[in-house]
N, C-alpha and C positions, 0 to 999 in steps of 0.2 A: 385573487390578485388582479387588479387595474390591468388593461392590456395597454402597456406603453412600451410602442416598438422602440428599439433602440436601432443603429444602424450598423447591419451586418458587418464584421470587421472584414470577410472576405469581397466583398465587395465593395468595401470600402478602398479596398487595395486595388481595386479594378476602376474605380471611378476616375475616368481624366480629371487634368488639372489645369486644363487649356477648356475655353469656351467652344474647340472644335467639334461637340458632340454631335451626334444626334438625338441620343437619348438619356434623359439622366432622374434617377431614381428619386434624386432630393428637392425638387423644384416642385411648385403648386398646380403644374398642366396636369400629373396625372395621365401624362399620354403615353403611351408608347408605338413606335414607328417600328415596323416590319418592313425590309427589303424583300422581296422574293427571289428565289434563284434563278427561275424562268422569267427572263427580260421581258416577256409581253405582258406579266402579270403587273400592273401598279402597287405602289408602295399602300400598305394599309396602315391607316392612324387607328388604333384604341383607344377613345377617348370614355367610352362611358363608365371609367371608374368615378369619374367626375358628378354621381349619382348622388345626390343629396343625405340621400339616406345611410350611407357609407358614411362612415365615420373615418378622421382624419389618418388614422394610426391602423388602419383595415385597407385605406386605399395605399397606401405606403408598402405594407404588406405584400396584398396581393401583385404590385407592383414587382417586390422584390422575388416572388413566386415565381411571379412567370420567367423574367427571366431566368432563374435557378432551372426550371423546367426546361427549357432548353438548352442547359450547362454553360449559363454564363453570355458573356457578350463574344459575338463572333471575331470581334473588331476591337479591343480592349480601350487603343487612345481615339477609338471614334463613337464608342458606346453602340455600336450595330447590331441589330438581330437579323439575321438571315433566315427567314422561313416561306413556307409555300404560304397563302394568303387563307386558303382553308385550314391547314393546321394550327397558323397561328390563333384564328380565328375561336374557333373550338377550344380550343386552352383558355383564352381569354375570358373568352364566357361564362366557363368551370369556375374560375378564379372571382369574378364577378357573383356568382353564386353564392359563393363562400365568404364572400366578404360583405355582400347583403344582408345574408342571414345572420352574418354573427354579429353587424351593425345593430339587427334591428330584434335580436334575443341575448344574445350576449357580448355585449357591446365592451364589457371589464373581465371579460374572460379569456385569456391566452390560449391561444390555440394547443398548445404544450398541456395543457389544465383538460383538455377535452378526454372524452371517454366513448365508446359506442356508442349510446344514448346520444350523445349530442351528434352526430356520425348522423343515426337515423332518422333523428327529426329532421337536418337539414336535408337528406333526401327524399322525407314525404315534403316535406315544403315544396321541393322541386317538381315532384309527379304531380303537384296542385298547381301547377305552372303558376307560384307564388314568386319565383325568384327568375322571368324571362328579364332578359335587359331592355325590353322600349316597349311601349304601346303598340309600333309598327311588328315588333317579334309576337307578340299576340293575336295582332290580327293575320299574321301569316298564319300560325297554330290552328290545323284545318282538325284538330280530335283532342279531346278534352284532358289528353295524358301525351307527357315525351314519350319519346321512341327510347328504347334500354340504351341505345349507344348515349346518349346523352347523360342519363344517369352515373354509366360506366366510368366516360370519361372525368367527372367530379369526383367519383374514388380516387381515380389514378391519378390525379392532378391533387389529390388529398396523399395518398401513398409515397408521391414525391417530393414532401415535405420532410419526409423522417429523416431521411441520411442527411441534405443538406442542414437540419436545424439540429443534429446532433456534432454537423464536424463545423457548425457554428456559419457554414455556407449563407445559411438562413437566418435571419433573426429569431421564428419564431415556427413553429412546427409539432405533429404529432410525435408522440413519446412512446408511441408502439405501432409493429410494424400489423398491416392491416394483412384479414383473410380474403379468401378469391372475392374479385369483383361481384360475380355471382351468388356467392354463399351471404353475401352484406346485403346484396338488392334482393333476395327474397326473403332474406331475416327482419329486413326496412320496411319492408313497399306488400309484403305477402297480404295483408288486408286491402291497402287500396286499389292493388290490382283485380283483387278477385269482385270488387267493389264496381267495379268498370267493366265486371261480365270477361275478365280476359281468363285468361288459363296463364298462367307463371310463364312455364315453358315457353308456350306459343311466342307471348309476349317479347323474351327473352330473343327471341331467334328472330322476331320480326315479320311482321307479313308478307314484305316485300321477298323474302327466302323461302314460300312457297310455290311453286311451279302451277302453272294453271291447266287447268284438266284438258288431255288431250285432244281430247275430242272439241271440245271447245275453242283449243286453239287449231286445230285443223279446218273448222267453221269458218270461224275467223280470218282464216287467211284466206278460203276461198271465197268468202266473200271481198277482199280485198283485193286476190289476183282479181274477179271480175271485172272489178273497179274499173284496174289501169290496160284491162285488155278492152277494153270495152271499145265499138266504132266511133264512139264519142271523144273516146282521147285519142284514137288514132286519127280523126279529124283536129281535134286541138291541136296538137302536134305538127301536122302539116301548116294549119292557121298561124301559132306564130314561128314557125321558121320562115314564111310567105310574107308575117308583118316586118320580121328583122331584116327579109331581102331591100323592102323596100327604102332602107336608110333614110330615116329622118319624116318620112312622109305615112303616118297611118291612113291605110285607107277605111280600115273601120273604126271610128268616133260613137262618143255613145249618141250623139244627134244622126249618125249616117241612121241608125236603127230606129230611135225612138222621135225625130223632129223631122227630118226633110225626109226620110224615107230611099236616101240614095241609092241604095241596095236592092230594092222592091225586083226589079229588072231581072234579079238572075233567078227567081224565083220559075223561069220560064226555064223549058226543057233543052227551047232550041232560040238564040239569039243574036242578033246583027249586030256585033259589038260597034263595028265602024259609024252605025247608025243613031247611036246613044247621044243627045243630047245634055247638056247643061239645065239646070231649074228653068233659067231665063232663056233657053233656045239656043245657046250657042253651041259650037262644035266645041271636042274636045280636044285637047291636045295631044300629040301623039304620045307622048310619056303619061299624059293619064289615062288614053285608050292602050297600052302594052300593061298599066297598072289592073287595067279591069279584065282584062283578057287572062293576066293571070289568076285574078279571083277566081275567074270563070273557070279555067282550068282543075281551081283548089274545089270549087262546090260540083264540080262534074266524075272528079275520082269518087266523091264520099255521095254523091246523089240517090244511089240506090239504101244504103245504111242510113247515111243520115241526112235526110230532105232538108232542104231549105225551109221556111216556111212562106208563106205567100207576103206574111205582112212585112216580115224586114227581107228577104230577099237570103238569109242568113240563117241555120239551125236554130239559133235562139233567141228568145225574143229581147234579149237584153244583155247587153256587157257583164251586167251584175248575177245573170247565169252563167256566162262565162266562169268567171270569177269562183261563183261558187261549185264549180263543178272541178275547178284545177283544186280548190280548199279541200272534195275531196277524194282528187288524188294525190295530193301530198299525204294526204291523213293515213292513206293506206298502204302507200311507200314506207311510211315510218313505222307503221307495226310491222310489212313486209320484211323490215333491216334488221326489226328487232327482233323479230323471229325466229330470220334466216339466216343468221349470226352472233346473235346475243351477246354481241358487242353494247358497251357503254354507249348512255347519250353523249358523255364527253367529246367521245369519240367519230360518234354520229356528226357531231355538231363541227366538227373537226374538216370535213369533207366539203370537199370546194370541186367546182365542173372539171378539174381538170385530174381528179385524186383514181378516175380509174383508165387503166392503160388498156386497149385495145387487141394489144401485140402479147402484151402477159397475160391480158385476162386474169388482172389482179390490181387489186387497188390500195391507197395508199390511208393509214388515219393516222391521228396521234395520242398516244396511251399519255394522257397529264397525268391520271392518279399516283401510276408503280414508274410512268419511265421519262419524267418532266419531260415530256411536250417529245419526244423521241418521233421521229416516222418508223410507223412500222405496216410492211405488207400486209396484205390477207389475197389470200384466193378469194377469185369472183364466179358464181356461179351465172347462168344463163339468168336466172331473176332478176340479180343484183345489178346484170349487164341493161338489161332493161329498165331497172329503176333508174341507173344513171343517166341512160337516154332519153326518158320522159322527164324528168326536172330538169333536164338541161336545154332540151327543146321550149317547155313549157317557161316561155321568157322572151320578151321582148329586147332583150339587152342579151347579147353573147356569154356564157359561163365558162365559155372554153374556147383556147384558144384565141384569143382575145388578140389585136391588134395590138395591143400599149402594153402587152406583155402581162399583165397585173389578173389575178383568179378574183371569182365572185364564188362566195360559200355557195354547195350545191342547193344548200335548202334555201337561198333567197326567193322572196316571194316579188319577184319582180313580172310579176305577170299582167299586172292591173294597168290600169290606164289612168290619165288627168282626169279625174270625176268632179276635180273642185275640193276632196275630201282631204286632211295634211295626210293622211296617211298611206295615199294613192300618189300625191303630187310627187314624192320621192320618185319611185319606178318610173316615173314617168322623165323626171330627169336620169335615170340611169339608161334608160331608154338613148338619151341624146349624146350617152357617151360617158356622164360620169360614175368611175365607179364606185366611190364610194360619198357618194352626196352627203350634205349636211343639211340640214333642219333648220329651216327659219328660225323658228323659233329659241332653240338653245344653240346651236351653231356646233353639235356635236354629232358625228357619224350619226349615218341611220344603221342599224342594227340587223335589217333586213327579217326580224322575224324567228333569228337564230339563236332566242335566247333559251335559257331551258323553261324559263315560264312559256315561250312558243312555244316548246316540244309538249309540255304536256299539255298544253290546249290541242296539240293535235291528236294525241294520245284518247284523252277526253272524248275529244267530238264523232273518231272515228268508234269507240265502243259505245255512243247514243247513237249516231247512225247504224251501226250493227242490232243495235237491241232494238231499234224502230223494224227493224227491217227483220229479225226473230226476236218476238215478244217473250218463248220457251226460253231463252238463253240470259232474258234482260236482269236478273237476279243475281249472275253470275256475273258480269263483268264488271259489277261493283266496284271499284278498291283497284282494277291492275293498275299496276305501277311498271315503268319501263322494266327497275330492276326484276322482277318478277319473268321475266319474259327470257334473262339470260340462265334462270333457273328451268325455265321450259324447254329452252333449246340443250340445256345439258343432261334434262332427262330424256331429252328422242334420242341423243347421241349414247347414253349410258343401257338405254332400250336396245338399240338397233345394236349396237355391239355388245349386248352382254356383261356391261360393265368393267369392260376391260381399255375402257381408253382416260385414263386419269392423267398421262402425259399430255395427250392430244387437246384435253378440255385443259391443262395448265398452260398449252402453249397459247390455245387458241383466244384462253380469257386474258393471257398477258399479268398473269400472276406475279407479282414482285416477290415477297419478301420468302415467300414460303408456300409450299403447296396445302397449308391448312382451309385457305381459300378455297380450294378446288375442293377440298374435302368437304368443306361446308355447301358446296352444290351436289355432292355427291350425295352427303350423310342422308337426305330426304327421298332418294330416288332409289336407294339402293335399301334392303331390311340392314338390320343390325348386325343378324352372325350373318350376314356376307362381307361386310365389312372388312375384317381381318383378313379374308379369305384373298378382297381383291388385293389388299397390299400384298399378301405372300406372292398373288400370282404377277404383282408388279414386279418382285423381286425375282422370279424365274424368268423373267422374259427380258431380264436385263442381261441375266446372267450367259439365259441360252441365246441372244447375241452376243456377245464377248463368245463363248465358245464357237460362233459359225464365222467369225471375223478370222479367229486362231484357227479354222478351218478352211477358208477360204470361199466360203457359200453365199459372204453379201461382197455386193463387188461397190465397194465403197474407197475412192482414190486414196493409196497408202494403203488400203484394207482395213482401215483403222477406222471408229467412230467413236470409241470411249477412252480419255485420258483420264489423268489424275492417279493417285495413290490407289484407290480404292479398285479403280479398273485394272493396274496394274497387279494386284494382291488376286483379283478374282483369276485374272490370267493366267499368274504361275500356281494360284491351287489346279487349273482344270488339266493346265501341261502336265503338272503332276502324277494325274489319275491318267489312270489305264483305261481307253474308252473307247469301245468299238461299236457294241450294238446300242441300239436305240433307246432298250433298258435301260444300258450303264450310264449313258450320259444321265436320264431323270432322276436316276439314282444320285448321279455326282450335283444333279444341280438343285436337288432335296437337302443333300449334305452341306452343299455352303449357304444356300438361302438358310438354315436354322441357323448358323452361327449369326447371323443378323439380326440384330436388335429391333433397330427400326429404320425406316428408308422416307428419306422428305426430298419431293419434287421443286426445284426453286426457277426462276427464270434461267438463272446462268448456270446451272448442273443440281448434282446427285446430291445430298447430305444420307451416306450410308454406315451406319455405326455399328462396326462390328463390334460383338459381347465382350470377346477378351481385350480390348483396345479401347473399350468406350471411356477412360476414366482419362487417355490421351488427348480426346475432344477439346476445339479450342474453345469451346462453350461449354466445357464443364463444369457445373457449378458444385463447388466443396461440399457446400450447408446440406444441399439435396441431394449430393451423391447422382447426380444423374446430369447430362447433355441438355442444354438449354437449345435444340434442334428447332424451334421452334423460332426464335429471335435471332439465327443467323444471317449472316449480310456478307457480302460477295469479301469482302474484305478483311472476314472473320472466317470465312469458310477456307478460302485459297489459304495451300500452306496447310490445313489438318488434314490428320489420315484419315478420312473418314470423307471426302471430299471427291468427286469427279465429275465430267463435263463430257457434253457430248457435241461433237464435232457438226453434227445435221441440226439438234435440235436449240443446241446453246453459242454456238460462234456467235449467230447474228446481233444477240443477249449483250456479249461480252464485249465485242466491237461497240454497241451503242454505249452499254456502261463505259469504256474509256474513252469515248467521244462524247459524253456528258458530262465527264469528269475534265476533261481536257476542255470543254468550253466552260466549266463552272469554274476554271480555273483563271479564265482570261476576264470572267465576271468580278470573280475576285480583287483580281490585279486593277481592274479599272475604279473598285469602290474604294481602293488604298487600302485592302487587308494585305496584312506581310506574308512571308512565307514560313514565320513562327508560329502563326494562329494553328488555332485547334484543327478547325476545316478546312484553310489551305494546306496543312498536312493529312489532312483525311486523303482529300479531291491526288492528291500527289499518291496517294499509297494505293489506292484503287486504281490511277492507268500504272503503276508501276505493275502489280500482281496480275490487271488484263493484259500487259503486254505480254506478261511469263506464260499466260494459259495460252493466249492467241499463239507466241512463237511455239509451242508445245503441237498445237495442232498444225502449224505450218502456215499461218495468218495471221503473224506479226505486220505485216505492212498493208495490210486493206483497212 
């Protein structure tokens, strides 16, 4: 059968009938425009269905796809999509895929007409990186196969065809409902993976989800604390906090070192500052003798570690050592962070001079993936107090506490001087006060360095500077990847405690939707029959709190830390039992942990599904007889029996969810969605259920 799209009747009902759109499905652009919900994010246009090789009635389609994929227009008489600019992104692309492929093999065959075989050719197309959307997405492609997420996501963006093109949502759709993402991509791809030297599995799980050998990353770091302890940066340091004193006036140029030699003088031990002439014999003036007196002062602390040299009067023989020696202690700071916290680059890159507090000794990032751009704390250790102090000193321009009120990201690379080079001449005007300069050239921010292509050029250079420096080791540092690092930092923590801290690594990694996240850092570090073992012991050690709360043993304000249904159900089982010695209680809390099903970690509380109750789940799905625990949301959870919060570990959680809701709300209202829409009633039901947990624990009004 000819594939000629018809046009969806359901969206046909949705189409304005005013020119006020932004988006509309029947016009020849073929674009579609994404809002994001987080305001600092720009509007994304989709334009590359506009690909030649797409066929008219495929771009139409996929069109109608994505939007279905996201249930429609968020904004009905303005045609709006509302999405994060990655997600939207990644869909699109799926969708592009799909409509390539079946442009350029089955160009008269309805998607409806399709069968598995067609399903698996268009996925080996895809592992043959036959179907990227631009020549630029190519040359990015740094290995000769996608990553499984990208696969994945083209099922699931194929899976989400069936229900709309059966209730006619869709014009055109598969006719059967697919198997696990998993079970299609090894039944598709099992040849060309094994063809590319991978292992299924491996592939499957990703490289980046392996941990990197202890040892090697304890190497590693110590090669990098050397770095930033080193007399050389503790001179640096002193140098430019001594160049920012001097406002406006550097006294070292790269001509003071390499052309007139003005510096040569302090090369001496002992020196008559007052005595120092001009090139030309003249005296100097007092504010450039108080200027050199303080040099004098800065090369006489570090004189014994780090000498002058004779020829410039200055440790090094050139600005451009300078330069390269702060390149690498930034490099070593960022494996240090990523080490020592296994926190996201997101979040890395997030960190600005003024993001750590002195007085908490704790500092601040922002979770974009799970909590749109949210602040969130972390404890700072002694390292991290120091990393902050070296990039923020290592600067010619202030990062903190700034005069004009306004932060410079901590990773700016504003350490360089006017070399004449565009890409020095920036720093050099932040240097003069601006803080966020523009660019001759394009007249757009400068970026300061802080992109993630910066990060992993720092990533990069500091494991060739490692492997230069252990040739034994150079073999192995192949391939890390930042994410790989927040895999390492959860197996020293899963090491050192024995496996028993799967709350701690969910709070710490800022897990959103669900704790299968943490499991998946867990699942590699831990054997397999320990596995079960650790959840039962998650489930005792929830239980024997509630029992020492009801005793009075954690002195927690109220006495209280766990609400919800589920907490209150564990409580009157334990008032219940008769329980005095130390036996009885293991005993009572062996007896309620097996009525437990199963127990899921989320940012904002428990999902704990007792056996006899489980079929009350509000995520219980009929067809499967079983709790969809796995795809719960704050909003679905609040309100089931099965459901509780903790007071220390999830307030902070629940407070930021109705403060992201209550500003995605005022987003809302300014793009002209109503308060009938789908997601201004969403945004509305979510601070309504965080106000009931927060007044529950008694922080209804923070």
């Amino acid at each position: 059968m000819s594939h000629i799209l018809k046009q969806s009747p359901k969206l046909l009902e949705n189409t304005s009938q005013t020119d006020n759109f932004v988006n509309n499905l029947y016009d020849d652009s073929f674009t579609l425009r994404f809002t994001s919900p987080d305001p600092t994010e720009k509007e994304v246009q989709f334009t590359q269905l506009n690909n030649p090789e797409i066929i008219q009635s495929w771009k139409r389609w996929a069109m109608e796809a994505i939007v279905c994929y996201f249930g429609g227009w968020d904004d009905i008489q303005r045609q709006t999509l509302v999405q994060k600019n990655t997600s939207a992104l990644s869909v699109c692309q799926s969708y592009f895929a799909i409509a390539l492929f079946a442009s350029r093999n089955y160009p008269n065959t309805q998607l409806s007409d399709w069968n598995y075989s067609h399903i698996y050719e268009l996925l080996q197309s895809q592992f043959r990186l036959e179907l990227l959307i631009s020549d630029h997405a190519r040359s990015r492609q740094n290995r000769p196969f996608p990553a499984f997420t990208v696969i994945e996501k083209t099922i699931t963006c194929l899976r989400k065809t069936h229900m709309p093109a059966v209730s006619q949502k869709l014009s055109d759709g598969l006719m059967f409902q697919l198997k696990s993402n998993i079970k299609i991509a090894e039944q598709a791809l099992e040849t060309l993976v094994l063809e590319q030297g991978l292992i299924m599995q491996e592939w499957i799980k990703g490289n980046s989800y392996q941990a990197i050998d202890a040892i090697l990353a304890s190497t590693m770091s110590a090669y990098a604390i050397n770095i930033i302890e080193s007399p050389k940066v503790s001179f640096l340091c002193d140098f430019y906090r001594f160049q920012r004193e001097q406002k406006g006036s550097l006294i070292i140029r790269h001509k003071s070192l390499s052309k007139d030699k003005s510096l040569a003088w302090a090369y001496k031990s002992s020196v008559n500052i007052t005595n120092l002439r001009t090139p030309k014999g003249n005296k100097h003036s007092e504010q450039q003798l108080a200027r050199k007196r303080a040099y004098y002062h800065l090369i006489e602390k570090h004189r014994t570690k780090v000498p002058p040299l004779e020829e410039t009067g200055f440790p090094f023989l050139s600005l451009h050592e300078v330069h390269t020696e702060v390149e690498k202690v930034y490099q070593a700071c960022y494996w240090l962070i990523l080490t020592c916290t296994g926190i996201r680059h997101s979040e890395i890159s997030s960190l600005n001079g003024d993001s750590y507090n002195d007085v908490t000794e704790r500092y601040r990032t922002k979770v974009k993936k799970t909590d749109n751009s949210a602040n969130h704390e972390r404890g700072g250790a002694e390292l991290i107090s120091n990393i902050f102090m070296i990039l923020n000193e290592l600067s010619l321009t202030p990062k903190y506490n700034r005069a004009d009120g306004k932060v410079l990201p901590l990773w700016a690379k504003t350490f360089k001087h006017n070399t004449g080079h565009s890409s020095d001449i920036e720093s050099e005007a932040v240097r003069k006060g601006h803080t966020l300069p523009r660019s001759n050239k394009t007249g757009k921010a400068i970026r300061f360095g802080t992109s993630k292509k910066a990060f992993n050029c720092l990533l990069e250079n500091f494991c060739e500077s490692f492997a230069d420096s252990q040739p034994l080791f150079a073999e192995l540092v192949i391939g890390i990847h930042p994410h790989r690092l927040r895999h390492t930092y959860a197996q020293f923590i899963l090491r050192r405690f024995e496996g028993y801290m799967h709350e701690s690594l969910r709070i710490h990694f800022r897990h959103a939707a669900n704790s299968s996240m943490t499991s998946v850092y867990e699942s590699q570090k831990l054997k397999e029959d320990a596995k079960l073992a650790n959840e039962r012991g998650y489930i005792h050690e929830i239980v024997k709190r509630i029992y020492d709360e009801i005793e009075g043993k954690i002195s927690i304000e109220g006495n209280e830390d766990f609400y919800g249904v589920v907490a209150r159900r564990i409580s009157q089982l334990l008032k219940r039992m008769n329980i005095h010695q130390p036996d009885e209680l293991l005993s009572a809390i062996s007896a309620i942990s097996t009525q437990v099903e199963s127990i899921k970690a989320n940012n904002y509380g428990y999902c704990v599904v007792f056996k006899d109750t489980r079929a009350q789940s509000k995520c219980f799905d009929k067809q499967t007889n079983t709790p969809k625990v796995d795809s719960g949301q704050f909003d679905t959870c609040s309100g089931c029996p099965h459901f509780m919060y903790s007071k220390t570990g999830n307030k902070e959680a629940i407070i930021n969810h109705r403060f992201l809701h209550s500003k995605q709300i005022d987003v809302y209202k300014q793009l002209g969605i109503t308060s009938d829409s789908p997601v201004m009633q969403a945004s509305m039901l979510a601070v309504k259920n965080a106000e009931i947990a927060l007044d529950e624990m008694g922080g209804g009004n923070e």
